[in-house]
Kinemage of the C-alpha trace (Angstrom):
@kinemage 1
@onewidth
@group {chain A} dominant
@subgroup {mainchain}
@vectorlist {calphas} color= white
{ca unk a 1} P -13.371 -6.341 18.211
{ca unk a 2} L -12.892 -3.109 16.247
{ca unk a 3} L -12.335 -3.512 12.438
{ca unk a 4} L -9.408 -1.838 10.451
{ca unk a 5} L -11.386 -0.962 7.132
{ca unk a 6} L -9.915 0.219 3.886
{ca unk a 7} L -12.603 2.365 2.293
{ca unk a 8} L -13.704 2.596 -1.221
{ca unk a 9} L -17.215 1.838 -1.542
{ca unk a 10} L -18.513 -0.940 -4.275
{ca unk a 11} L -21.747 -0.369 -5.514
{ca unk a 12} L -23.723 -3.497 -3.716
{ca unk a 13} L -21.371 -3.385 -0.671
{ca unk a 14} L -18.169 -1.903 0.891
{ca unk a 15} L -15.782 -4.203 -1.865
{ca unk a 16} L -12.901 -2.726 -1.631
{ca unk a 17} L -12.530 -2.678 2.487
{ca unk a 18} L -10.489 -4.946 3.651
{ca unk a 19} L -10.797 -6.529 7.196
{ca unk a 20} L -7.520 -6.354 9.266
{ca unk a 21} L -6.330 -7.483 12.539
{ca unk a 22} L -4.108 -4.656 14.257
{ca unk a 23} L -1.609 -6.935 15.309
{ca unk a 24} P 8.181 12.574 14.502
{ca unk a 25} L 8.389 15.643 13.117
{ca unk a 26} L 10.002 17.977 15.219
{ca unk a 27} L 8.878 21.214 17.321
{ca unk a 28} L 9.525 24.273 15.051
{ca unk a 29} L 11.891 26.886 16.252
{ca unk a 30} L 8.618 29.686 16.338
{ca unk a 31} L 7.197 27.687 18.999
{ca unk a 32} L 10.497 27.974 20.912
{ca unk a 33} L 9.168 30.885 22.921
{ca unk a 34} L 6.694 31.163 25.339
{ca unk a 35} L 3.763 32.012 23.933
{ca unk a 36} L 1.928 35.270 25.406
{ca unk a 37} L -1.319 34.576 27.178
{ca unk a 38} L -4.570 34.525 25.079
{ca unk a 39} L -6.801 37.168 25.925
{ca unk a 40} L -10.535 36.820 25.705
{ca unk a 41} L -13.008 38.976 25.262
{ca unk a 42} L -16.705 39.850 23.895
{ca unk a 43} L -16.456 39.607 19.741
{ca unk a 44} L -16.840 43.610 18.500
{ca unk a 45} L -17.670 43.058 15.106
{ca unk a 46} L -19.033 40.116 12.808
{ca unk a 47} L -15.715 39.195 11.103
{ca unk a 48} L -14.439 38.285 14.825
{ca unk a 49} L -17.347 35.981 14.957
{ca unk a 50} L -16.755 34.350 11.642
{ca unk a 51} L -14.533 31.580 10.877
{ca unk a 52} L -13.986 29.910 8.243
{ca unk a 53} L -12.062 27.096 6.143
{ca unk a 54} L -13.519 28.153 3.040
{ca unk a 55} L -10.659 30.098 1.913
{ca unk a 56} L -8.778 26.284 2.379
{ca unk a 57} L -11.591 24.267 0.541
{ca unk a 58} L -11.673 26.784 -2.235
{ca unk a 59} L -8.128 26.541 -3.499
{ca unk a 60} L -7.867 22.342 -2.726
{ca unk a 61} L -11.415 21.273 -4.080
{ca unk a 62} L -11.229 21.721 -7.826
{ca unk a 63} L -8.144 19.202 -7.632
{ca unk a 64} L -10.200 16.844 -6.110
{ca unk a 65} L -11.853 13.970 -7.916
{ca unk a 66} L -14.353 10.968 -7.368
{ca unk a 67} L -12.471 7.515 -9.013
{ca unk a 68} L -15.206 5.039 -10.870
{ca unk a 69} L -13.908 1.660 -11.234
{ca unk a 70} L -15.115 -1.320 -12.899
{ca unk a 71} L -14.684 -4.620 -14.557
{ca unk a 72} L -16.705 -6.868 -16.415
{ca unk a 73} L -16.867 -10.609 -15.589
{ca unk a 74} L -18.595 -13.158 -17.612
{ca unk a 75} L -20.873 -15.575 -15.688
{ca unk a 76} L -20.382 -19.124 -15.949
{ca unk a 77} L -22.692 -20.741 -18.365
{ca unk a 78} L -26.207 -22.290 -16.708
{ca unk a 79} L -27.799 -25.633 -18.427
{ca unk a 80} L -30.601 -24.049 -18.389
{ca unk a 81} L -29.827 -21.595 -20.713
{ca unk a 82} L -29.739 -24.287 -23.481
{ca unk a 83} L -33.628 -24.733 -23.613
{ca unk a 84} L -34.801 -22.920 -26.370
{ca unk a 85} L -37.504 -21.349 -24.440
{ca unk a 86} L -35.288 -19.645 -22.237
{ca unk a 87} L -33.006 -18.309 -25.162
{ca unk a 88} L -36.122 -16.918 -26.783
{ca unk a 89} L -36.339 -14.735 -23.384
{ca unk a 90} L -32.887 -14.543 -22.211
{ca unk a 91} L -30.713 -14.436 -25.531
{ca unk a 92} L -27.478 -16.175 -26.036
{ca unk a 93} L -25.519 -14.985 -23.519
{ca unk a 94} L -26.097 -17.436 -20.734
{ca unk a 95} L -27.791 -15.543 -18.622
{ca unk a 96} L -30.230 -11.830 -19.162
{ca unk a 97} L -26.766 -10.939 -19.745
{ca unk a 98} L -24.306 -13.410 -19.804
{ca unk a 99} L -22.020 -10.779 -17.510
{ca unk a 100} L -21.970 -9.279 -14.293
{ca unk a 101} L -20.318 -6.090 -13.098
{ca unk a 102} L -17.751 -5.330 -10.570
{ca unk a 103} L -17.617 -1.847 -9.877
{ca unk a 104} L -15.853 0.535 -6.899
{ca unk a 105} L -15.908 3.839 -6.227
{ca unk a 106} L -13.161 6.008 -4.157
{ca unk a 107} L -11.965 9.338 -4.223
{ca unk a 108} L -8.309 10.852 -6.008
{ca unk a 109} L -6.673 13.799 -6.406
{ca unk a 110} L -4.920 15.794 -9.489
{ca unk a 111} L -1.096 16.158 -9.018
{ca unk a 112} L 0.000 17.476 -12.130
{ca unk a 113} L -1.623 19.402 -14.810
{ca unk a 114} L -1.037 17.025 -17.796
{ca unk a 115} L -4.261 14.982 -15.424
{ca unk a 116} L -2.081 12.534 -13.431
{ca unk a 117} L -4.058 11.461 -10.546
{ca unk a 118} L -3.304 9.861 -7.203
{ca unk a 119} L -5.918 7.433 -5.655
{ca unk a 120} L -5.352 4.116 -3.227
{ca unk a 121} L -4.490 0.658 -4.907
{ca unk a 122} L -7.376 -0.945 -3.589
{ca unk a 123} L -9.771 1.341 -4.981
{ca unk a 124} L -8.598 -0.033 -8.640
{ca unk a 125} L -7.417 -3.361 -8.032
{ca unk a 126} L -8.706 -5.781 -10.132
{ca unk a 127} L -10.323 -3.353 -12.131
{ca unk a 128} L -10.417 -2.729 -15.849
{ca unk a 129} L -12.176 0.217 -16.878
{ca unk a 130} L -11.070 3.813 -14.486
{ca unk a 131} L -13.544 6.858 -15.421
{ca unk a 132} L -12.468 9.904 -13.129
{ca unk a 133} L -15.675 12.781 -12.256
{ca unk a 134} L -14.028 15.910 -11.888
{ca unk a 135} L -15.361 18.938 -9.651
{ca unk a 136} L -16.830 20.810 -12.761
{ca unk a 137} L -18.784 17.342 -13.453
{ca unk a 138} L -16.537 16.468 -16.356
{ca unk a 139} L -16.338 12.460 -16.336
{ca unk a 140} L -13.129 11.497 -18.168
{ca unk a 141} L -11.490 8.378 -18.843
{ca unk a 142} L -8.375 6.997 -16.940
{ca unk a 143} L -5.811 4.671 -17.992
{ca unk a 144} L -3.719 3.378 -14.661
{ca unk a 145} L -0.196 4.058 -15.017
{ca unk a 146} L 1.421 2.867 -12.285
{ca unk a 147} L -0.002 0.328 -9.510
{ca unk a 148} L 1.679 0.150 -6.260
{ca unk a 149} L -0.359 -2.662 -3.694
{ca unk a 150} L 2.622 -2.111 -1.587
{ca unk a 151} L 1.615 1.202 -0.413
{ca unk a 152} L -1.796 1.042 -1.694
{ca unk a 153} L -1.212 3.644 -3.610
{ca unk a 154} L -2.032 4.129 -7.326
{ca unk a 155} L -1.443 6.448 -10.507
{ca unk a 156} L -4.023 7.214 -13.073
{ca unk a 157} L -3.431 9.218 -16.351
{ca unk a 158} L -6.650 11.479 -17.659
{ca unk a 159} L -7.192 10.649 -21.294
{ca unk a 160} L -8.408 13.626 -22.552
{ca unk a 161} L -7.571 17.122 -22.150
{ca unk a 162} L -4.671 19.117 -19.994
{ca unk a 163} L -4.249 22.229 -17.960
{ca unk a 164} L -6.076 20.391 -15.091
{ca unk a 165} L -6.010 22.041 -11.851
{ca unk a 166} L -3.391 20.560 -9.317
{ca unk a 167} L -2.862 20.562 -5.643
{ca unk a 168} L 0.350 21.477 -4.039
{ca unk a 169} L 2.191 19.019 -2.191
{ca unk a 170} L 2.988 19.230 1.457
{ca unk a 171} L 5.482 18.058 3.730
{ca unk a 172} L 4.311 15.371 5.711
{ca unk a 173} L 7.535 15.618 8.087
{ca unk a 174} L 6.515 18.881 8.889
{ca unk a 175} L 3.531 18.282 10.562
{ca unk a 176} L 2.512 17.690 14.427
{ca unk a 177} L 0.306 16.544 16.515
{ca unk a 178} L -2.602 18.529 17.218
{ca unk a 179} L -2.393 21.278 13.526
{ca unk a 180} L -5.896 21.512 11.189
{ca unk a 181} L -6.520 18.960 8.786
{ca unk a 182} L -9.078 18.354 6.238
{ca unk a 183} L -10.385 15.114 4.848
{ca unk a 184} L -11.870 15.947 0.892
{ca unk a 185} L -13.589 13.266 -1.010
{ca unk a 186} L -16.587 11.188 -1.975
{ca unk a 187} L -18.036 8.803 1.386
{ca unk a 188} L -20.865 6.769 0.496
{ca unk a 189} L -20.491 7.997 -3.082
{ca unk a 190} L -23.168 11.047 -1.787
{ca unk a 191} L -20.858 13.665 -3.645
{ca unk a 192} L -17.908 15.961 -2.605
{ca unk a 193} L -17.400 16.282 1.044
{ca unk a 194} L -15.072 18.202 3.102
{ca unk a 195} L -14.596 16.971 6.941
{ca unk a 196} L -12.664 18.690 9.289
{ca unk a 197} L -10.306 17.803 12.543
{ca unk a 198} L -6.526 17.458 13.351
{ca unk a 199} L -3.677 15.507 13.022
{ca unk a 200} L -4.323 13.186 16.241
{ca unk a 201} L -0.700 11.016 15.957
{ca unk a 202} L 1.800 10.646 13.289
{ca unk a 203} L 4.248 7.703 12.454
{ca unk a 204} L 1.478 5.163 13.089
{ca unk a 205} L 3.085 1.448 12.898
{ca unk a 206} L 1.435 -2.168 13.087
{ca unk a 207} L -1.640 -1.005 11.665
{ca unk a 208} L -1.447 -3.736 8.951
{ca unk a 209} L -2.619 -1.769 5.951
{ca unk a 210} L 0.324 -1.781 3.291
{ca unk a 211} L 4.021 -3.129 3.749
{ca unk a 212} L 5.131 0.580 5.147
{ca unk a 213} L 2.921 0.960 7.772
{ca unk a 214} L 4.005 4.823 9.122
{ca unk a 215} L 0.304 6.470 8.757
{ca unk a 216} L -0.642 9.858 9.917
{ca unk a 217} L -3.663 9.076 12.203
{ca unk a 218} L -6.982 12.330 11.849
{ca unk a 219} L -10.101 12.399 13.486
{ca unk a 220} L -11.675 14.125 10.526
{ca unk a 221} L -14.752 12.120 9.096
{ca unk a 222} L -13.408 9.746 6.487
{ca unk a 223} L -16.102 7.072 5.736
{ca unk a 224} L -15.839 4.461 2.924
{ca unk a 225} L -15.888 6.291 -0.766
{ca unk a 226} L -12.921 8.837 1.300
{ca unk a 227} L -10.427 6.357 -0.082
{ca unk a 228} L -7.696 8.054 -2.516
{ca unk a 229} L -9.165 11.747 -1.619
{ca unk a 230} L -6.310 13.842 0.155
{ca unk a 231} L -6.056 15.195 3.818
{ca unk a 232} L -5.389 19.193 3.694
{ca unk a 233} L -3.316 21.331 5.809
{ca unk a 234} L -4.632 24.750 6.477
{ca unk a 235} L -2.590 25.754 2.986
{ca unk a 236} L -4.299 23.820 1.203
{ca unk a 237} L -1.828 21.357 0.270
{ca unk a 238} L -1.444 17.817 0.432
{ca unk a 239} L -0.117 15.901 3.202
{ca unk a 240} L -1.429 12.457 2.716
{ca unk a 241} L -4.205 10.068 1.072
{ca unk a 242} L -6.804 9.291 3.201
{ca unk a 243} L -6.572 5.404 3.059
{ca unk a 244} L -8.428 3.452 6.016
{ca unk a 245} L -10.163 3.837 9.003
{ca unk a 246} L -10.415 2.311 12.167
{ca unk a 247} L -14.249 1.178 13.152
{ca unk a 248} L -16.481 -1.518 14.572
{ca unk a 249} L -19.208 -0.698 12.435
{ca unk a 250} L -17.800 0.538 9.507
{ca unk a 251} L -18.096 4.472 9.357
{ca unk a 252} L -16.533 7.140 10.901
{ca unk a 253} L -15.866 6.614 14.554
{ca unk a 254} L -12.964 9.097 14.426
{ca unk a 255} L -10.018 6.864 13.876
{ca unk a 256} L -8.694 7.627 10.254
{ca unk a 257} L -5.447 6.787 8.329
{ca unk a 258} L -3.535 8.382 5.629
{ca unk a 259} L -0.619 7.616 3.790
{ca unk a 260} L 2.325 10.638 4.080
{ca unk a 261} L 2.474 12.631 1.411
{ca unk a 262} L 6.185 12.036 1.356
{ca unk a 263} L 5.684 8.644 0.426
{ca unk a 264} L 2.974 9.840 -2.250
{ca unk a 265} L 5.704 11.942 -4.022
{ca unk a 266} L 8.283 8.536 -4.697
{ca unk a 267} L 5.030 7.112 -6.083
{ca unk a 268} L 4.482 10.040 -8.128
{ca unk a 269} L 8.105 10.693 -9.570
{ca unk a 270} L 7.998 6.851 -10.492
{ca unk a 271} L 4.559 7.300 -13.002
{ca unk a 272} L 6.475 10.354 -14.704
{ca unk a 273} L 9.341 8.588 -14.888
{ca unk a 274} L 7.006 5.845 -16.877
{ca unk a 275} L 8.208 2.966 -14.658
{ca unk a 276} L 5.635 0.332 -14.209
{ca unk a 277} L 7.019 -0.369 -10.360
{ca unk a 278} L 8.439 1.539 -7.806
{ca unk a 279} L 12.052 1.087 -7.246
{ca unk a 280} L 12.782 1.677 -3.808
{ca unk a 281} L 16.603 1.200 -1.903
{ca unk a 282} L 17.879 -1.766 -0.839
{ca unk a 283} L 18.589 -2.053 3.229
{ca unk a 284} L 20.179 -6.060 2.333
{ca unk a 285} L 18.951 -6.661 6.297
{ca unk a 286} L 16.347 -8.132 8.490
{ca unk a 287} L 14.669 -6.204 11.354
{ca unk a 288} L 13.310 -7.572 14.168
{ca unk a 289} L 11.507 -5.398 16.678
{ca unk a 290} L 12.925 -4.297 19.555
{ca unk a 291} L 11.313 -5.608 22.562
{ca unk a 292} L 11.611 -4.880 26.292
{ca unk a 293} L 13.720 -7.860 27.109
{ca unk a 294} L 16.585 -7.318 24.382
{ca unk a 295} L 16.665 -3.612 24.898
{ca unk a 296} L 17.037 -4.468 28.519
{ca unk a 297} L 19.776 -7.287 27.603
{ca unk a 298} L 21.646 -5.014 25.196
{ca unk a 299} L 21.613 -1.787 27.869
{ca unk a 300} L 19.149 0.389 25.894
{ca unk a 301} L 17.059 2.683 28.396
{ca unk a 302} L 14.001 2.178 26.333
{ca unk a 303} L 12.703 -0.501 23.430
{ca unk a 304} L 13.253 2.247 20.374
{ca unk a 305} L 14.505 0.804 17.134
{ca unk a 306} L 14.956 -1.640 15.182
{ca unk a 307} L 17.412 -4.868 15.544
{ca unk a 308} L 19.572 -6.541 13.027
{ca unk a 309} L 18.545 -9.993 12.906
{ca unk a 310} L 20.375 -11.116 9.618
{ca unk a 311} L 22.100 -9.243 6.953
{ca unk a 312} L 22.802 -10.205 3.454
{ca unk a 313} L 26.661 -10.130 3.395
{ca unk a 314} L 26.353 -8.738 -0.512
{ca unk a 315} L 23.751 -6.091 0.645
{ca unk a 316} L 23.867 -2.378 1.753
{ca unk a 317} L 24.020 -2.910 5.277
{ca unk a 318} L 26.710 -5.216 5.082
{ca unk a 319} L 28.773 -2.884 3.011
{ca unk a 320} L 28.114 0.287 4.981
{ca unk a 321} L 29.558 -2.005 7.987
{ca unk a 322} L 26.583 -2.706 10.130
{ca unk a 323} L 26.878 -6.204 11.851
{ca unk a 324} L 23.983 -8.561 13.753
{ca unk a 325} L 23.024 -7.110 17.054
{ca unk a 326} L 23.303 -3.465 15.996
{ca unk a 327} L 19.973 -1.341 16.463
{ca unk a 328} L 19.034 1.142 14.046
{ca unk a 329} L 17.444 4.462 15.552
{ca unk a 330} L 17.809 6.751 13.051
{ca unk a 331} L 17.683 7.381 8.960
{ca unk a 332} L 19.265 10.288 8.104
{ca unk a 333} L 19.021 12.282 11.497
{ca unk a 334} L 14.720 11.193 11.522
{ca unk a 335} L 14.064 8.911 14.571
{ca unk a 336} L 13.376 5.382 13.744
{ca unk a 337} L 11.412 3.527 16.097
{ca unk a 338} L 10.897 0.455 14.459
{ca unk a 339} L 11.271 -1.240 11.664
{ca unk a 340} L 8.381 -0.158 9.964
{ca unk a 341} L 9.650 3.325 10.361
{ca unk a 342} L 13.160 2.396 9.460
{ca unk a 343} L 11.382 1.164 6.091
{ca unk a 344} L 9.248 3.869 5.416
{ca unk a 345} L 12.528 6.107 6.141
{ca unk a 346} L 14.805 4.593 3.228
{ca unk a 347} L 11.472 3.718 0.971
{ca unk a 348} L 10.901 7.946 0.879
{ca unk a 349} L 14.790 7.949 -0.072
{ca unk a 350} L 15.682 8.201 -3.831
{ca unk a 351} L 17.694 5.818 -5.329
{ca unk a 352} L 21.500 6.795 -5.979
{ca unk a 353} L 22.090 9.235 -2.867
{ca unk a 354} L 23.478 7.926 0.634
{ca unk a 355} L 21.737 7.436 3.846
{ca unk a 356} L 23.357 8.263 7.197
{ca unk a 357} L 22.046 5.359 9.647
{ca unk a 358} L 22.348 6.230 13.058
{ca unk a 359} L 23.273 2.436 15.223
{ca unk a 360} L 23.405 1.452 18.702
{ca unk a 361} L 26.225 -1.114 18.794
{ca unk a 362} L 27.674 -2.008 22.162
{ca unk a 363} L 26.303 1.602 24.323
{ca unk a 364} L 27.764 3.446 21.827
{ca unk a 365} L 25.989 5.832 19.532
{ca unk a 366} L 28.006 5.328 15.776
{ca unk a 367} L 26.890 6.760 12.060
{ca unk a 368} L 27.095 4.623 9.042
{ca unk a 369} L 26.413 5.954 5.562
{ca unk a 370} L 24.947 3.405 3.533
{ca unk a 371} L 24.834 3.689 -0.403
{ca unk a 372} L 20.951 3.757 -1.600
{ca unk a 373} L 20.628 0.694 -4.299
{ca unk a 374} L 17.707 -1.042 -5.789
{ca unk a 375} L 17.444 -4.760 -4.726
{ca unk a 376} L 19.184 -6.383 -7.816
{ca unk a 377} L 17.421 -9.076 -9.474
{ca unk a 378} L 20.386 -12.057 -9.356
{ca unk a 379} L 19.239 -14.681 -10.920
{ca unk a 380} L 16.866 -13.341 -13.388
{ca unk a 381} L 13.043 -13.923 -12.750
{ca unk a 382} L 12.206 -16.200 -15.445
{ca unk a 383} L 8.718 -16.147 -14.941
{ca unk a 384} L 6.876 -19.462 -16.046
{ca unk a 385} L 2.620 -19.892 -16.243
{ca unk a 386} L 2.263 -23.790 -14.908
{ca unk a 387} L 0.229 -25.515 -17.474
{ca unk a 388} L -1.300 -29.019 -16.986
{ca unk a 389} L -3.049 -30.978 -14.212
{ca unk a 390} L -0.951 -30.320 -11.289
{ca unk a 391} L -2.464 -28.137 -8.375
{ca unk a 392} L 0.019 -25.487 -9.785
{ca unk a 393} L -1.995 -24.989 -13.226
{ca unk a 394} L -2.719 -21.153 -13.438
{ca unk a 395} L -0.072 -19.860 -11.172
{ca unk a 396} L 2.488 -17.805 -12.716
{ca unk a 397} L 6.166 -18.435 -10.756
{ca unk a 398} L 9.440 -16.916 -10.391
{ca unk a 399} L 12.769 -17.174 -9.350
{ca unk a 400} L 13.694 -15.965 -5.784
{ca unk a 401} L 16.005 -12.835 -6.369
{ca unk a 402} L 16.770 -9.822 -3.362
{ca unk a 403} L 14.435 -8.071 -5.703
{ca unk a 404} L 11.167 -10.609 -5.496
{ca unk a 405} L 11.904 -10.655 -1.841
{ca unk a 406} L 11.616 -7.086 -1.745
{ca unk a 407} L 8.459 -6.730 -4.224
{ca unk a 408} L 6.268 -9.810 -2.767
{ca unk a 409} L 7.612 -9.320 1.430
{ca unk a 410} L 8.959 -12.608 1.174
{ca unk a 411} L 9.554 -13.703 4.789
{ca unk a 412} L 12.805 -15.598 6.066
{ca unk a 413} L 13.413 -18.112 2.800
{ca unk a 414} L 15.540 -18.331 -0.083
{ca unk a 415} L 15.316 -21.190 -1.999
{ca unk a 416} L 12.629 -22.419 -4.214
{ca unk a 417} L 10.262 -20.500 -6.570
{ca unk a 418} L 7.452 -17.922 -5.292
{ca unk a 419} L 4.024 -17.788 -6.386
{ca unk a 420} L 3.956 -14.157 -8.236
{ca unk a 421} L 0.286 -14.631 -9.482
{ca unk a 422} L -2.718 -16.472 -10.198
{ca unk a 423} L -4.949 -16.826 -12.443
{ca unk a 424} L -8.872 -15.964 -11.427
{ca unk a 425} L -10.929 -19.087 -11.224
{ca unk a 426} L -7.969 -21.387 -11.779
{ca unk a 427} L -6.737 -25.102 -10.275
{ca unk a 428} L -4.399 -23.337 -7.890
{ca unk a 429} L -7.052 -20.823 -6.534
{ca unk a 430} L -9.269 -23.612 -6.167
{ca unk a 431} L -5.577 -25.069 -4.644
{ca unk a 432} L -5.664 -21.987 -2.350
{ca unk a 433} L -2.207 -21.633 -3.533
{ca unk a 434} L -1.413 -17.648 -2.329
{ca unk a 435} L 0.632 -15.648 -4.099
{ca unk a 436} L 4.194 -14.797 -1.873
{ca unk a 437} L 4.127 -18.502 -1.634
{ca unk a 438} L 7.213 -20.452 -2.155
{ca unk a 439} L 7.387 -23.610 -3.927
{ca unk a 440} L 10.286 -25.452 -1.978
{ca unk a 441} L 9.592 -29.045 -2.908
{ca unk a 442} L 7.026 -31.428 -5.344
{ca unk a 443} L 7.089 -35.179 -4.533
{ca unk a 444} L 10.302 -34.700 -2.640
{ca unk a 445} L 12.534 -33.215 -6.118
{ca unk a 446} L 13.513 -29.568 -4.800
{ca unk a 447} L 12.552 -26.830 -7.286
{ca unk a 448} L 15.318 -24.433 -7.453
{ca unk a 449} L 14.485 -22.727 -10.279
{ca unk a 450} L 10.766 -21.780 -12.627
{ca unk a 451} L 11.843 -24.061 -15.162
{ca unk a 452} L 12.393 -27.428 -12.201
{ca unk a 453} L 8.452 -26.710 -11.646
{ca unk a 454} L 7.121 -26.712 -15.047
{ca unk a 455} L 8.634 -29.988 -15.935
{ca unk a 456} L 6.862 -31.384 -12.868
{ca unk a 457} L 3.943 -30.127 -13.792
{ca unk a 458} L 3.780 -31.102 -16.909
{ca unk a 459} L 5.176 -34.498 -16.551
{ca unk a 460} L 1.878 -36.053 -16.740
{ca unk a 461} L -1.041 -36.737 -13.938
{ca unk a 462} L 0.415 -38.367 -11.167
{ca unk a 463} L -1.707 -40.114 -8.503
{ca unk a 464} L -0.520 -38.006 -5.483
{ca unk a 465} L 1.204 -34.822 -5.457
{ca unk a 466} L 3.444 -33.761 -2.225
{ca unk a 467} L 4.298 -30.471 -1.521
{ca unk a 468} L 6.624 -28.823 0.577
{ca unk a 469} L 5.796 -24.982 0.882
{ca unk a 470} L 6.935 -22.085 2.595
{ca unk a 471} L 4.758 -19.247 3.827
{ca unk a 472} L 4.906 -16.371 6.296
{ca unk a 473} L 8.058 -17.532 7.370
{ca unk a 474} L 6.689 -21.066 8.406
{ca unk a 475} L 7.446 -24.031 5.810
{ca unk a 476} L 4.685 -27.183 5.879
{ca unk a 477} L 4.559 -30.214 3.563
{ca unk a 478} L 1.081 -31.303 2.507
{ca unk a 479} L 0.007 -33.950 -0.015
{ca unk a 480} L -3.039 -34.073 -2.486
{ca unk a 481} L -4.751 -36.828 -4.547
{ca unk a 482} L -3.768 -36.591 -8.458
């Protein structure tokens, strides 16, 4: 089976690629008249014969950067290393070092010219240390600003110096199927490469890369070390980050993903507005996709939207009067096939404005502003780090709020406490305790709040634990020795 690989490139091995299973602009008005006939002919002079995208490549590629990322771990200590001998060779660190290093390299691209930079997520997560190499060879330092694993996109701030040179945003709702793109960036971390091809689809859903799957699809060349480098229009602006590709062997095969550049500029406003998160609206619904059988059942000539499965009676879409059963097909005039499109739709939105949905409810085509909120956080997080010698010891735990659901894609449940991280190396790693989880239960005493867990936890070693969690959606007790 094909592969869906992210692709930053780690120095020993493809690290940051991730294996996945793979579970509409409109027509501008000048193409609203038949074109005339091409004529062809023998080329008279050598400019007919010459074409060219350097013109493109030389206004985008000085904004163009390669992304070093690294972090250093220390290596757990060897017995050996206490024989005298050895430390007369080795030193005191353990080891010839004592440390190893994780590095990964990706591509990014300047967006404003105080040195912000856009690259993906995954070609910084879990690092430490961010140097950025720009086209004049200049290797700078980055501090990360903003991280956003829900679009796998990041934001990285130059350290030193200003003036930088910038590339223009697009519009990524402009384009169509079939215009000039460019892929810019750094594959196999051989230098600065520029690969050319078209858009091949837009709005493509299910891919399984991020929680907004709506990815403009190219088959220019992006291999891994393309990741966080921008695709080019024939302007030489922006209209997405190149982000994953699709491949059984893991290069180019000419199946390539990039996130919409419309998407990149919510990211973007966030970092200069110095949040540390991306606060997106609030829909206050489920969405379930519309299959064959319930658009048949419901009267629909074709399975396009997405259907109200639940609502929050407190949220948006309760307010703006939506009710279960009603199918969502548009945002804001923008067709919504699905409800990864309806998503990616409201996440582009800003918050405070008012989105016109456009429902199917009964045959009949209806219009319901809906006011664009933030997911409030009622109760209050409370985050706890369980201590002790439970299986929980390292995990760091919250209280289940719309906004948690919203941040960690919590699926279907609302009680208990959800795993928001844990610690490297820890008991609940070695627990494989994930983080989304939700803590619903211990030894049969429901945890309805942070604080109901840490005094289990820390009542003392107890000779059997039993657990009750809930994830993806499916809840399953388990029990574990003490």
């Amino acid at each position: 089976m094909p592969m869906l690989l992210r692709i930053a490139l780690s120095a020993v091995l493809i690290a940051a690629c991730g294996e996945f299973v793979l579970k509409p602009g409109c027509a501008g008005a000048a193409f609203a008249q038949t074109a005339p006939a091409l004529e062809r002919s023998t080329p008279q002079s050598r400019s007919e014969i010459l074409f060219s995208f350097a013109p493109v490549v030389k206004k985008a590629q000085p904004a163009v950067v390669n992304v070093f990322a690294s972090r250093v771990e220390r290596m757990p200590a060897n017995p050996l290393f206490d024989d005298p001998i050895f430390r007369r060779f080795f030193g005191e660190g353990g080891g010839p070092s004592g440390r190893s290093t994780a590095q990964s390299l990706g591509s990014g691209v300047i967006v404003d010219p105080s040195g912000l930079v856009v690259t993906n997520h995954h070609v910084i997560e879990g690092m430490t240390d961010v140097k950025v190499s720009l086209a004049d060879k200049r290797e700078i330092p980055a501090k990360i600003l903003l991280r956003d694993p829900r679009t796998d996109l990041a934001v990285l701030k130059l350290a030193e110096g200003d003036n930088f040179p910038v590339m223009e945003l697009g519009d990524s709702d402009a384009l169509e199927v079939g215009d000039l793109a460019l892929a810019i960036g750094n594959p196999f971390g051989v230098g600065q490469t520029v690969t050319q091809g078209i858009v091949s689809a837009l709005a493509r859903t299910q891919v399984g890369i991020s929680d907004y799957g709506f990815f403009i699809q190219t088959d220019a060349a992006i291999n891994p070390g393309n990741s966080g480098g921008p695709l080019v229009d024939m302007n030489a602006r922006m209209i997405g980050i190149n982000s994953a590709i699709f491949s059984k062997s893991g290069g180019s095969v000419g199946i390539g993903f990039a996130i919409p550049v419309n998407m990149v500029k919510i990211v973007i406003a966030a970092a200069k507005g110095g949040g540390k998160q991306v606060r997106r609206p609030w829909l206050g619904a489920t969405l379930q996709v519309l299959s064959k059988e319930i658009a048949d059942s419901l009267g629909l000539e074709r399975p396009a939207g997405a259907l109200l499965a639940d609502l929050d009676p407190k949220g948006p879409a309760a307010e703006a009067g939506l009710k279960r059963g009603d199918v969502i097909i548009a945002v804001d005039g923008q067709a919504a096939d699905d409800p990864e499109a309806v998503g990616y739709r409201l996440a582009t939105k800003p918050i405070g404005g008012v989105a016109s949905l456009g429902v199917l409810r009964g045959g009949k085509k209806i219009v319901a502003p809906m006011k664009l909120v933030a997911a409030p956080e009622i109760p209050p997080r409370d985050p706890v780090k369980i201590k002790g010698q439970s299986p929980f010891a390292g995990a760091t735990v919250v209280n289940i709020s719309p906004a948690v659901i919203e941040e960690l894609s919590v699926q279907g449940i609302s009680a208990g406490v959800v795993v928001a991280d844990i610690e490297e190396g820890s008991v609940a790693q070695q627990f494989n305790l994930q983080k989304g989880d939700i803590v619903m239960a211990v030894n049969d005493k429901k945890i309805a709040a942070t604080r109901d867990l840490e005094q289990i936890a820390n009542s003392g070693r107890a000779y059997y634990w039993k657990i009750t969690l809930a994830r993806g959606g499916q809840v399953f007790t388990t029990v574990v020795g003490g």
